[in-house]
LODO-458878 format. One line per field, with one value per residue: residue in three letters; residue number from 0; x, y, z of N, C-alpha, C in turn. Coordinates in Angstrom, 2 decimals, decimal comma, padded with zeros to 5 digits, always signed. Layout:
residues N
res = ALA/...;
n = NUM/...;
nu = X/...;
nv = Y/...;
nw = Z/...;
cau = X/...;
cav = Y/...;
caw = Z/...;
cu = X/...;
cv = Y/...;
cw = Z/...;
//
This chain:
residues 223
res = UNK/UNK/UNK/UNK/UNK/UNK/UNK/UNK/UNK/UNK/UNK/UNK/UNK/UNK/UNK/UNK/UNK/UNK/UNK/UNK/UNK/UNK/UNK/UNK/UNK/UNK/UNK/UNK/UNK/UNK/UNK/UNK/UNK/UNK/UNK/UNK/UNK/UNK/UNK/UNK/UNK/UNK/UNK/UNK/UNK/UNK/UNK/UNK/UNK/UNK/UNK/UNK/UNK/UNK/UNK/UNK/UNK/UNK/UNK/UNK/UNK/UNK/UNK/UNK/UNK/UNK/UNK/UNK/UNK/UNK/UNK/UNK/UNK/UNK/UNK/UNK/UNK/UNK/UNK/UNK/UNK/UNK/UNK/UNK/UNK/UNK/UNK/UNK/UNK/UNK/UNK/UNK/UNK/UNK/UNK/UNK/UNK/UNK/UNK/UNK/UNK/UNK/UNK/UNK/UNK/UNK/UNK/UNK/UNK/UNK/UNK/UNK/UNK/UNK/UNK/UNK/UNK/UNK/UNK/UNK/UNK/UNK/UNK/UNK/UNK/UNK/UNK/UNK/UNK/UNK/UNK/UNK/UNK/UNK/UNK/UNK/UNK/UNK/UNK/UNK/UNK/UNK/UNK/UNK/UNK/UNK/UNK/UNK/UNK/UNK/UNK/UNK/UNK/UNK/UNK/UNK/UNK/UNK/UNK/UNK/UNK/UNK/UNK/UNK/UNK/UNK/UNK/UNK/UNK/UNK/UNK/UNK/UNK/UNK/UNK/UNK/UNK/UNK/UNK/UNK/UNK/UNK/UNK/UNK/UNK/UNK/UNK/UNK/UNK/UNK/UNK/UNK/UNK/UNK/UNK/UNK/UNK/UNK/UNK/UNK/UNK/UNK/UNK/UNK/UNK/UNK/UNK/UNK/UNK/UNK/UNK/UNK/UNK/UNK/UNK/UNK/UNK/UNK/UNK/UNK/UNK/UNK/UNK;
n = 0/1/2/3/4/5/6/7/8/9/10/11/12/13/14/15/16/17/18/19/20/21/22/23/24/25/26/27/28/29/30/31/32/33/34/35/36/37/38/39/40/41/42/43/44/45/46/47/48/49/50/51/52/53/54/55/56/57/58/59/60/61/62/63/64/65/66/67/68/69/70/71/72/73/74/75/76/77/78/79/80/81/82/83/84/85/86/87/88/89/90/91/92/93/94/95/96/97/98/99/100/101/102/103/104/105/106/107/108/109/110/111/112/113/114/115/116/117/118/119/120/121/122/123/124/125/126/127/128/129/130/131/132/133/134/135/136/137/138/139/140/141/142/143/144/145/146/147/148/149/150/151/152/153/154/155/156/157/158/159/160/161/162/163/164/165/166/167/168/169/170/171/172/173/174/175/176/177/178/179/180/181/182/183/184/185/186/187/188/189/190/191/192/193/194/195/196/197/198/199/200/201/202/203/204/205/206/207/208/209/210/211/212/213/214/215/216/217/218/219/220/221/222;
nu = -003,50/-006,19/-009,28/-011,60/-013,61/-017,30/-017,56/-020,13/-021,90/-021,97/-021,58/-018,57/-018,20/-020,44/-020,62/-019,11/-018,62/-019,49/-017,21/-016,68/-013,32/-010,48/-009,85/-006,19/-005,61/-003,79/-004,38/-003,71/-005,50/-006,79/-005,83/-005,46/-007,99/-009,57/-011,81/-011,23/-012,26/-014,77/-014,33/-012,19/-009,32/-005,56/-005,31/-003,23/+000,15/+000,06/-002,39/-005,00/-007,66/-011,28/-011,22/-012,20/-012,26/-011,06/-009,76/-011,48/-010,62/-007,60/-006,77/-005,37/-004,85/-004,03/-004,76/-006,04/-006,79/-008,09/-008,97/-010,98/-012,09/-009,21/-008,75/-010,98/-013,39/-014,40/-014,23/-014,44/-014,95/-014,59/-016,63/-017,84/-018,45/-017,96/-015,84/-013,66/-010,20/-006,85/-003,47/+000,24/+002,28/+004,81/+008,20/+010,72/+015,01/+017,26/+019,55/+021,59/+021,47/+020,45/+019,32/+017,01/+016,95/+016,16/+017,69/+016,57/+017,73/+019,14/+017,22/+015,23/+012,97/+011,17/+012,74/+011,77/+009,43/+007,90/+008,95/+007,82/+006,22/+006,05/+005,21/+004,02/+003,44/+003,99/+006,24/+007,28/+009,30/+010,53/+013,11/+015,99/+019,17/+022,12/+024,63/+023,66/+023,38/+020,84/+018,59/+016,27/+012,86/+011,92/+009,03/+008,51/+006,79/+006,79/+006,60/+006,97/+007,82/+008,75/+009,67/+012,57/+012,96/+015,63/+018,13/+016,43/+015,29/+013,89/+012,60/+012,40/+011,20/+013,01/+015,07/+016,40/+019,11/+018,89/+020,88/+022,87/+020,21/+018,70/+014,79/+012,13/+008,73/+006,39/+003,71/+001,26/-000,36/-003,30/-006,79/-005,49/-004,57/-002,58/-000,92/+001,17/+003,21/+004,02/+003,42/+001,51/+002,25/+004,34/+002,40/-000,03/-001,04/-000,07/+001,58/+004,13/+006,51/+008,99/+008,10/+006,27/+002,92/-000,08/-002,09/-005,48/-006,40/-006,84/-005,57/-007,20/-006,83/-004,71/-003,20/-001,17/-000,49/-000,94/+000,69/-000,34/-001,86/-004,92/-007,10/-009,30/-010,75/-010,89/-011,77/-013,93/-015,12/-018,20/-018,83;
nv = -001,26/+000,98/+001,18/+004,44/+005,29/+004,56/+004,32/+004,85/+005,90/+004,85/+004,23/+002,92/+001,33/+000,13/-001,65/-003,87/-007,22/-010,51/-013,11/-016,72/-018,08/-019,99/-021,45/-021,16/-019,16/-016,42/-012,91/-009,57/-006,61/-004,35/-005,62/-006,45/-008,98/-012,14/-014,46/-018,51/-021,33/-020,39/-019,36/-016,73/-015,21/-014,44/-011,92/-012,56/-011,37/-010,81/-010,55/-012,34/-012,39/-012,25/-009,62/-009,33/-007,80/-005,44/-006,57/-006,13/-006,46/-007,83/-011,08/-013,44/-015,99/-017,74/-018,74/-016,33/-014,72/-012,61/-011,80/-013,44/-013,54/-014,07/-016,16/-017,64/-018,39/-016,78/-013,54/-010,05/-008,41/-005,61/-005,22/-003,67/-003,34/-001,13/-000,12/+002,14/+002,99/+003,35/+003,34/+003,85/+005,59/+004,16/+004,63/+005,62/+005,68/+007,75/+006,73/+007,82/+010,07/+012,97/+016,40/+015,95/+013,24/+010,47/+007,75/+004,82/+003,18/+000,45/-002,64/-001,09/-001,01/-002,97/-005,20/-006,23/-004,63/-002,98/-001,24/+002,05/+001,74/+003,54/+005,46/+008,95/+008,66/+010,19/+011,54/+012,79/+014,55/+013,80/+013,66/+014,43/+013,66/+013,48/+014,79/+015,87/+017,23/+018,56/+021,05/+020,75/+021,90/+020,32/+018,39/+018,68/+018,27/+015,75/+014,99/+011,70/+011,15/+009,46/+006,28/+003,80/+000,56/-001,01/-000,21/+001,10/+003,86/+006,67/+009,36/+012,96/+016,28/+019,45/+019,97/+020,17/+018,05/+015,07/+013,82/+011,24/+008,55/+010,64/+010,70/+009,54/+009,66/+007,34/+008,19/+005,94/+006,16/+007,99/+005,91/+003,62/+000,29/-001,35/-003,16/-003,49/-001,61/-002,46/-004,71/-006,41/-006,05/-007,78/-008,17/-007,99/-005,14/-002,59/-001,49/-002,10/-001,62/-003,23/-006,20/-006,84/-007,22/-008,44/-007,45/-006,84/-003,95/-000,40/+002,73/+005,61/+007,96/+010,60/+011,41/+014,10/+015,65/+013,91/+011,88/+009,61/+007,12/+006,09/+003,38/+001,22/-001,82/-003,73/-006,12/-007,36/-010,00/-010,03/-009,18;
nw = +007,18/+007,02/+007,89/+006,15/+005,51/+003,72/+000,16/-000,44/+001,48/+003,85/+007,52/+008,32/+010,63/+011,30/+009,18/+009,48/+010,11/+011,21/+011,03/+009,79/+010,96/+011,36/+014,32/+014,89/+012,69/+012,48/+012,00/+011,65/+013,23/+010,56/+008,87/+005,18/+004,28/+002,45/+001,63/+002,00/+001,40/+002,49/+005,17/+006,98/+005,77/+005,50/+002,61/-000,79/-001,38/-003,28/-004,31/-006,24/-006,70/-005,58/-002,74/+000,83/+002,53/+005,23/+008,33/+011,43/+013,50/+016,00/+015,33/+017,48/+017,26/+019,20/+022,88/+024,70/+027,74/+028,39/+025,43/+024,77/+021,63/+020,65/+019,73/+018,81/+016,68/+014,73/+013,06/+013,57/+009,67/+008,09/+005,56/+003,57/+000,10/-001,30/+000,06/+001,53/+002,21/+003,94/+003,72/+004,54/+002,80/+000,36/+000,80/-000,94/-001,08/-002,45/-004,62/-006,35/-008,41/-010,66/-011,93/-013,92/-013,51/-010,86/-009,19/-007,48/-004,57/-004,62/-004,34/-003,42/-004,73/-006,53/-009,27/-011,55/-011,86/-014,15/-017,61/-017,38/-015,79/-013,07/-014,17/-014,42/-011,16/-008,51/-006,78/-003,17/-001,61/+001,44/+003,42/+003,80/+003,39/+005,53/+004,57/+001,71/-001,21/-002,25/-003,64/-003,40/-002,09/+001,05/+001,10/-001,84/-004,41/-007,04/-010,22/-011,80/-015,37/-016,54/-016,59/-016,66/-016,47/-016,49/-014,50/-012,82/-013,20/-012,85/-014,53/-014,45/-014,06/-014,51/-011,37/-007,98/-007,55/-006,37/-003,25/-001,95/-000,30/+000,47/+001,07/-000,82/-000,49/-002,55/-004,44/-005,75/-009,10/-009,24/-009,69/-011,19/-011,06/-007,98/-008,55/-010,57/-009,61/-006,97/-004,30/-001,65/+001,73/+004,33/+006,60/+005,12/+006,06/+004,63/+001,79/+000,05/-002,32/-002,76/-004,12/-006,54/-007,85/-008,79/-007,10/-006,23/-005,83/-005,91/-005,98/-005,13/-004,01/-002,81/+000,45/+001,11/+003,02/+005,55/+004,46/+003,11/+001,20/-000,40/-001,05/-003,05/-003,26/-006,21/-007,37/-005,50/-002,85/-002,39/-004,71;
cau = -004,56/-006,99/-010,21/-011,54/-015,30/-017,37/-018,15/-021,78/-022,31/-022,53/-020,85/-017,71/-018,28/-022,02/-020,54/-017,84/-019,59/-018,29/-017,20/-015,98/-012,22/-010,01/-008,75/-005,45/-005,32/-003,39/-004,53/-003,83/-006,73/-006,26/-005,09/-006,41/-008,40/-010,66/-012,08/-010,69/-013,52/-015,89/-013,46/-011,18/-007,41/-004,97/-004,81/-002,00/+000,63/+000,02/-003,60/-005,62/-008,71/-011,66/-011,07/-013,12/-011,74/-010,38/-010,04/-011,51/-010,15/-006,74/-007,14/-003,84/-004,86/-003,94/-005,59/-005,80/-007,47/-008,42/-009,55/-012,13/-012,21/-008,18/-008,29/-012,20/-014,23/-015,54/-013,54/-015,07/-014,48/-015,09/-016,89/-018,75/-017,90/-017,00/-014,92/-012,13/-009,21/-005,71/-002,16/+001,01/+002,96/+005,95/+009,74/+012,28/+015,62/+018,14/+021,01/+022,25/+020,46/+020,44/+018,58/+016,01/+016,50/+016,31/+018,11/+016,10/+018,90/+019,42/+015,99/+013,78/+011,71/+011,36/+013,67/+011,02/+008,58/+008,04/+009,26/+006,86/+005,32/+005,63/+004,95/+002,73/+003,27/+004,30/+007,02/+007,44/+010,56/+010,31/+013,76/+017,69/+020,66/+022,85/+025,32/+023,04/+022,72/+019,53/+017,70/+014,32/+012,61/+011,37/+007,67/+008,02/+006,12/+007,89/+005,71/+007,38/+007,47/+009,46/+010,67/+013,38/+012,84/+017,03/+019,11/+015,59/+015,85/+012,70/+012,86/+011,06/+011,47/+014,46/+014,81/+017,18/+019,93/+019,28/+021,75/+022,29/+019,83/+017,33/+013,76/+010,78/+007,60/+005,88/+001,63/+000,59/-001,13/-004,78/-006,95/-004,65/-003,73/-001,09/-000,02/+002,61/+004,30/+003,77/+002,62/+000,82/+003,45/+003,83/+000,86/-000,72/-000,99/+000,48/+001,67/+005,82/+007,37/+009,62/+007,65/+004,92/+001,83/-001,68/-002,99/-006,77/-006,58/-006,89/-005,22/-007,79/-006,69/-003,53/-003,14/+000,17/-000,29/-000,63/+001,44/-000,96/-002,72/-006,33/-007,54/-010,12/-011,23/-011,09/-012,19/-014,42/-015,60/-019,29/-019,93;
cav = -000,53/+001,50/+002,22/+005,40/+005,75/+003,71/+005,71/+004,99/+007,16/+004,14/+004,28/+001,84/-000,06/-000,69/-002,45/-004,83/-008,21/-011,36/-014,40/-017,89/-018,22/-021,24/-020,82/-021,00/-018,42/-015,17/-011,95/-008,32/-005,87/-003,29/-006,71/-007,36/-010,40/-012,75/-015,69/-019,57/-022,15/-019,55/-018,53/-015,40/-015,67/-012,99/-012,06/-012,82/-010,20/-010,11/-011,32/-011,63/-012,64/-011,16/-008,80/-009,44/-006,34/-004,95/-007,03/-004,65/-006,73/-008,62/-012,97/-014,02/-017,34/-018,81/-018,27/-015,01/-014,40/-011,29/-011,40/-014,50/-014,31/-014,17/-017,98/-017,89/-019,12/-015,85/-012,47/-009,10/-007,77/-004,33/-005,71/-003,21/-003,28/+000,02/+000,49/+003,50/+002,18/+003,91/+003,10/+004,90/+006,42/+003,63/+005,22/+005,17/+006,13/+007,94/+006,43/+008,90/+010,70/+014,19/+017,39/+015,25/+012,02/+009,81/+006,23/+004,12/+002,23/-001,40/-003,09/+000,08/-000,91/-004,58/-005,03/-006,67/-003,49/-003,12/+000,48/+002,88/+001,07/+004,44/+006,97/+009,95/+008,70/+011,47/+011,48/+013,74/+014,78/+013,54/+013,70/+014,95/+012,82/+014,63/+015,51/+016,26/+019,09/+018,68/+021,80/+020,87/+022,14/+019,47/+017,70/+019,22/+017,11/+015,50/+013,66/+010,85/+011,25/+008,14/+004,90/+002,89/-000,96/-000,67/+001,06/+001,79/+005,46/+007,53/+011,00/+014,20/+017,56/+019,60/+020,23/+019,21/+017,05/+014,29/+012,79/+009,39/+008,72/+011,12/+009,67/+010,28/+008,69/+007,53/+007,80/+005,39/+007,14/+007,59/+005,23/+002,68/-000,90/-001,00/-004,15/-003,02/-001,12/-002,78/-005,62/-005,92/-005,81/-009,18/-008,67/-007,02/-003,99/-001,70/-001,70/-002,26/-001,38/-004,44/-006,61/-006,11/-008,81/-008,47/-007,35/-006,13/-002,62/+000,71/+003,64/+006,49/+009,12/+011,09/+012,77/+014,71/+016,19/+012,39/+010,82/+008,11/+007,08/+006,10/+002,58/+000,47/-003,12/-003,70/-007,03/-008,10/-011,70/-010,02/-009,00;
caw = +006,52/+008,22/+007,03/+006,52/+004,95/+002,86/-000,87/-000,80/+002,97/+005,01/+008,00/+008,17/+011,93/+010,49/+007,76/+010,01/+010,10/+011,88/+009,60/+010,43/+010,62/+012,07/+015,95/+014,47/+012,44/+012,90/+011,02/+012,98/+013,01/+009,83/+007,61/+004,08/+003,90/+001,63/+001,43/+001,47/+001,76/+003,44/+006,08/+006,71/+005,24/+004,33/+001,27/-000,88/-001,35/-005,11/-004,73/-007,73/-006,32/-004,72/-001,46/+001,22/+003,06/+006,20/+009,24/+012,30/+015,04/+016,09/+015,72/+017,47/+016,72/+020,58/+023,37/+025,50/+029,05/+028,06/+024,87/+024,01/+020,46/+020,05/+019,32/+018,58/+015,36/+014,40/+013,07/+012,35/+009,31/+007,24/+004,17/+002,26/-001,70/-001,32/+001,03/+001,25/+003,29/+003,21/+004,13/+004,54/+001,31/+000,31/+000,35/-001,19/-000,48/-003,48/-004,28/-007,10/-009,51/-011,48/-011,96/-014,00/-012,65/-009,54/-009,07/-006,53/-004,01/-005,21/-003,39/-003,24/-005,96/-007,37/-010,45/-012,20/-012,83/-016,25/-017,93/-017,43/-014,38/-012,35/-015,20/-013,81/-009,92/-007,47/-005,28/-002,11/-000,86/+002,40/+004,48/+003,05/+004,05/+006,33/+003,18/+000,85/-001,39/-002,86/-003,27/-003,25/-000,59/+001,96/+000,92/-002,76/-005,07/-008,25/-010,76/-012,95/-016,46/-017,50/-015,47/-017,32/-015,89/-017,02/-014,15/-012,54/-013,18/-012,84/-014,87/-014,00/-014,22/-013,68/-010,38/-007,17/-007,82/-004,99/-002,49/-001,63/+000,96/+000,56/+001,07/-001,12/-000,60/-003,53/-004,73/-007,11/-009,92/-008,97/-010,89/-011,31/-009,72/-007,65/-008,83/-011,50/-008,70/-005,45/-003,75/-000,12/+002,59/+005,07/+007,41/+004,77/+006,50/+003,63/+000,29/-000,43/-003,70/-003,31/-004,60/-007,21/-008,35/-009,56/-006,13/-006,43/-005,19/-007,15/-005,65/-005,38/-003,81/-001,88/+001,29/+000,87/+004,25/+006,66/+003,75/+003,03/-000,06/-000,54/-001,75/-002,73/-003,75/-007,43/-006,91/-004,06/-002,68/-002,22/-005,64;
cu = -005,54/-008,27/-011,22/-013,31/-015,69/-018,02/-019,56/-022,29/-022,55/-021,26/-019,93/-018,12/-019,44/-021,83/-019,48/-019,21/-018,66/-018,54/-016,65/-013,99/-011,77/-009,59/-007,24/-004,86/-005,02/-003,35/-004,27/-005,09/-005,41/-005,66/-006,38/-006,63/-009,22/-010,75/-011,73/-011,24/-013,57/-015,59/-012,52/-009,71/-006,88/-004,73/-003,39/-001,57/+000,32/-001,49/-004,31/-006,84/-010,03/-011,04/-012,47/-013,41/-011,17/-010,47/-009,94/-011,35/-009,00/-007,35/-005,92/-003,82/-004,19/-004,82/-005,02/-007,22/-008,92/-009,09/-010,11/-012,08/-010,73/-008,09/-010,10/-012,50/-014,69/-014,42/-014,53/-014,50/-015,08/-015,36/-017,29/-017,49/-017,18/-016,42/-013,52/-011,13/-007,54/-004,38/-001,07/+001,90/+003,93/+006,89/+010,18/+013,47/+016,47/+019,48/+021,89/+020,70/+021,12/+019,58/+017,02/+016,20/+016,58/+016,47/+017,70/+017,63/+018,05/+018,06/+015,09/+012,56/+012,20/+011,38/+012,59/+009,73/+009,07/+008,44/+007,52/+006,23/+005,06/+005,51/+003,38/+002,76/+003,97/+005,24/+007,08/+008,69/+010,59/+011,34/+015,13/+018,56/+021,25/+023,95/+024,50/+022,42/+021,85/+018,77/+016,51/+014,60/+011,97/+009,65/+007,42/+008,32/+006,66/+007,07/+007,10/+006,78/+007,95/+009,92/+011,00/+013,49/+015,04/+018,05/+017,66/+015,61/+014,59/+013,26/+011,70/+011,83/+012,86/+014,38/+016,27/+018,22/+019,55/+020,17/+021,53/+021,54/+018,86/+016,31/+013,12/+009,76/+006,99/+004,27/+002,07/+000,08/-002,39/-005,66/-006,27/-004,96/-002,75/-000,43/+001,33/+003,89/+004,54/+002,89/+002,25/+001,86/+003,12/+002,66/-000,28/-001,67/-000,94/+000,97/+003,55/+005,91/+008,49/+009,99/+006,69/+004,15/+000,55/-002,72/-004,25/-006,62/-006,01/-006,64/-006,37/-007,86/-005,06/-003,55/-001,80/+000,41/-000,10/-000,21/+000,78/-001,52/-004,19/-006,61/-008,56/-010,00/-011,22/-011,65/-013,00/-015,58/-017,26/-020,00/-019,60;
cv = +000,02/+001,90/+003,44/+006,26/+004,65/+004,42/+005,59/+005,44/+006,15/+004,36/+003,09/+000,89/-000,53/-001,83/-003,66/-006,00/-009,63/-012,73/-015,07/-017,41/-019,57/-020,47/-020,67/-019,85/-016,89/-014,05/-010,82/-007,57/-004,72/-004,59/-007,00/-008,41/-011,08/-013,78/-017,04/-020,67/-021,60/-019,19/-017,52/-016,10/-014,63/-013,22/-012,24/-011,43/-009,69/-010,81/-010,75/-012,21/-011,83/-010,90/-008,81/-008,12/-006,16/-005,49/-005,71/-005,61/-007,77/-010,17/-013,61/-015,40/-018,56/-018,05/-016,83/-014,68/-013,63/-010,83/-013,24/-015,32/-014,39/-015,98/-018,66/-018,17/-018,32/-014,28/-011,42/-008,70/-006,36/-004,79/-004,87/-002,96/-002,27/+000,86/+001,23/+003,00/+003,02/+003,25/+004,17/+005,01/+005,06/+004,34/+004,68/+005,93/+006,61/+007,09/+007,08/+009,56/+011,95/+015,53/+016,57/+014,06/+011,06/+008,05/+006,20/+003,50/+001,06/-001,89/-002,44/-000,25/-002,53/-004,35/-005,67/-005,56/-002,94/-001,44/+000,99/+003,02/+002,33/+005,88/+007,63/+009,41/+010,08/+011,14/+012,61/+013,84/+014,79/+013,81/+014,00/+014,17/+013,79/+015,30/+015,73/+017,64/+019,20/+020,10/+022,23/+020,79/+020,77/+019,87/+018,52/+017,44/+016,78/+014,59/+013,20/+010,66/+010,03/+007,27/+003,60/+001,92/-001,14/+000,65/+001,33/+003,18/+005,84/+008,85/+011,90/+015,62/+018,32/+020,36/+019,95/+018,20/+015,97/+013,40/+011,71/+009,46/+009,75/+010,29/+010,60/+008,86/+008,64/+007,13/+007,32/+006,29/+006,78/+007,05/+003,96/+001,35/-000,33/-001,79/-004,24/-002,35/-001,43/-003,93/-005,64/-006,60/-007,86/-010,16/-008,15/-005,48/-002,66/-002,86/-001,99/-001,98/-002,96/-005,07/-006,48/-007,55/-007,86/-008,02/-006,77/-004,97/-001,66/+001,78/+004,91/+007,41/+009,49/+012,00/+013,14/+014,73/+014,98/+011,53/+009,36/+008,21/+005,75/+005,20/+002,18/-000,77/-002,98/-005,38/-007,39/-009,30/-011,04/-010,04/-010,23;
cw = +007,56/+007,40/+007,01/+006,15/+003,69/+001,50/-000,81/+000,80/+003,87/+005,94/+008,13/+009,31/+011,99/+010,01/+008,18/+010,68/+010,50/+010,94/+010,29/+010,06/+011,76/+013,27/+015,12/+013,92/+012,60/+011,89/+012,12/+012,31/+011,93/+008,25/+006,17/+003,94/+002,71/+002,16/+001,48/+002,45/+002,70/+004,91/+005,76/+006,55/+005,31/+003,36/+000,98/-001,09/-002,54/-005,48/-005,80/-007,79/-005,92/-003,51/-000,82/+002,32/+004,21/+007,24/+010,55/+013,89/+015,22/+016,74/+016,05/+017,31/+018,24/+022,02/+024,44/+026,33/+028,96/+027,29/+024,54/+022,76/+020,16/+019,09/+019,04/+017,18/+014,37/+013,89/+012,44/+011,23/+008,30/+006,02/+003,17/+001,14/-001,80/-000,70/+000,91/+002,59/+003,00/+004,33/+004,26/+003,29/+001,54/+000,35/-000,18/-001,12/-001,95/-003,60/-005,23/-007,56/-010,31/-011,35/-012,88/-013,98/-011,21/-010,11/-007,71/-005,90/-004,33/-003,88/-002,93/-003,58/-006,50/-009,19/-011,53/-012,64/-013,64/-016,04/-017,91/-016,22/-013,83/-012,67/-014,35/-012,09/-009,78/-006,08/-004,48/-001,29/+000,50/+003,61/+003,22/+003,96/+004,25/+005,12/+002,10/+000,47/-002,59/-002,71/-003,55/-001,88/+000,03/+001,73/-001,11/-003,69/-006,38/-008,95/-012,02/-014,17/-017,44/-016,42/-016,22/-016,18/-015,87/-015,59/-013,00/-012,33/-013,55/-013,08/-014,41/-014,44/-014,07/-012,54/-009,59/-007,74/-006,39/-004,31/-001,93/-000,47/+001,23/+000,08/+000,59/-000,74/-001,70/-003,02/-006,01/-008,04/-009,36/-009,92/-011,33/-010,49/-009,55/-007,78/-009,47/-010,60/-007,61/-005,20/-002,28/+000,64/+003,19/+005,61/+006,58/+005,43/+005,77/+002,62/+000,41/-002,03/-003,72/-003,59/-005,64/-007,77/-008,66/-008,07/-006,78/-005,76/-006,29/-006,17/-006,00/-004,96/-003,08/-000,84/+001,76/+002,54/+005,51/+006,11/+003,69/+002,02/+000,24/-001,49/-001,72/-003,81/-005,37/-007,80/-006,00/-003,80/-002,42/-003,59/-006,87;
//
């Protein structure tokens, strides 16, 4: 995660404030954190807690020459409530489809989102498998109008037939959690498709053009 402005005009490295954490523990800078007894953690992947927000510096949790606090007591992190933070777009890759629909490959997308889960997202035609005769043009935008939990088969428009192996990236719907469709990656760093849980974060915006989408806190350990 990276973050990118805070909505109420404060500047973000204002708003990065240093909190206890154990020597031990290993978070990378850019990781979602909270809270657990009044030290920094990562969040869980499907956290359903408050967000305490964006860690703005790597805690390798042993010691280092070089850097002091790697194995120190203390981590900054990006707290304000309303903080704008974005990641990079999820893929996924085709593994059939149609003129109006797309089949996710088997582990794209966690088999457990419900129907509908990614009604009104937006995929982006991102890359064509070397045989593929898809003819959508490269970065054209495809919103989902239906997603059968069954087969996972996302419908849309008619368009492209896509070949196995073409990648789209998907946006959440804006407004939304992203829990129904995604849960927060390992280092929490980003988002994955999957998995999906109850994370606290609300997708609020898209930038087509640096393929990243635009979150914030729907939850947070301040308020």
């Amino acid at each position: 995660m990276h973050p990118v402005q805070n909505a109420d005009g404060g500047s973000v490295l204002q708003t990065a404030r240093n909190y206890p954490i154990d020597a031990a523990t290993v978070i990378d800078a850019g990781a979602v954190v909270k809270l657990s007894g009044g030290k920094v953690v990562l969040a869980a992947a499907a956290e359903t807690g408050g967000i305490l927000g964006i860690a703005a510096e790597f805690h390798s949790g042993t010691e280092d020459a070089l850097n002091l606090r790697a194995n120190g007591k203390w981590i900054r992190v990006c707290d304000n409530p309303t903080l704008i933070f974005e990641c990079a777009a999820p893929t996924i890759k085709a593994a059939s489809g149609s003129a109006t629909t797309i089949v996710p490959a088997t582990g794209d997308v966690d088999a457990s989102a419900a129907d509908d889960a990614f009604n009104n997202a937006v995929l982006v035609l991102k890359e064509k498998a070397a045989n593929s005769g898809n003819t959508d043009a490269l970065g054209t935008q495809i919103v989902v109008t239906d997603y059968a939990k069954t087969g996972t088969v996302m419908t849309k428009a008619s368009g492209g037939v896509p070949g196995a192996g073409d990648v789209y990236q998907v946006y959440p719907v804006i407004g939304a959690a992203i829990g129904g469709v995604a849960s927060l990656g390992d280092k929490r760093l980003g988002i994955t498709l999957k998995t999906v849980g109850a994370t606290k974060l609300r997708c609020i915006g898209h930038d087509y053009e640096r393929g990243t989408i635009k979150l914030m806190a729907i939850g947070h350990a301040l308020t």
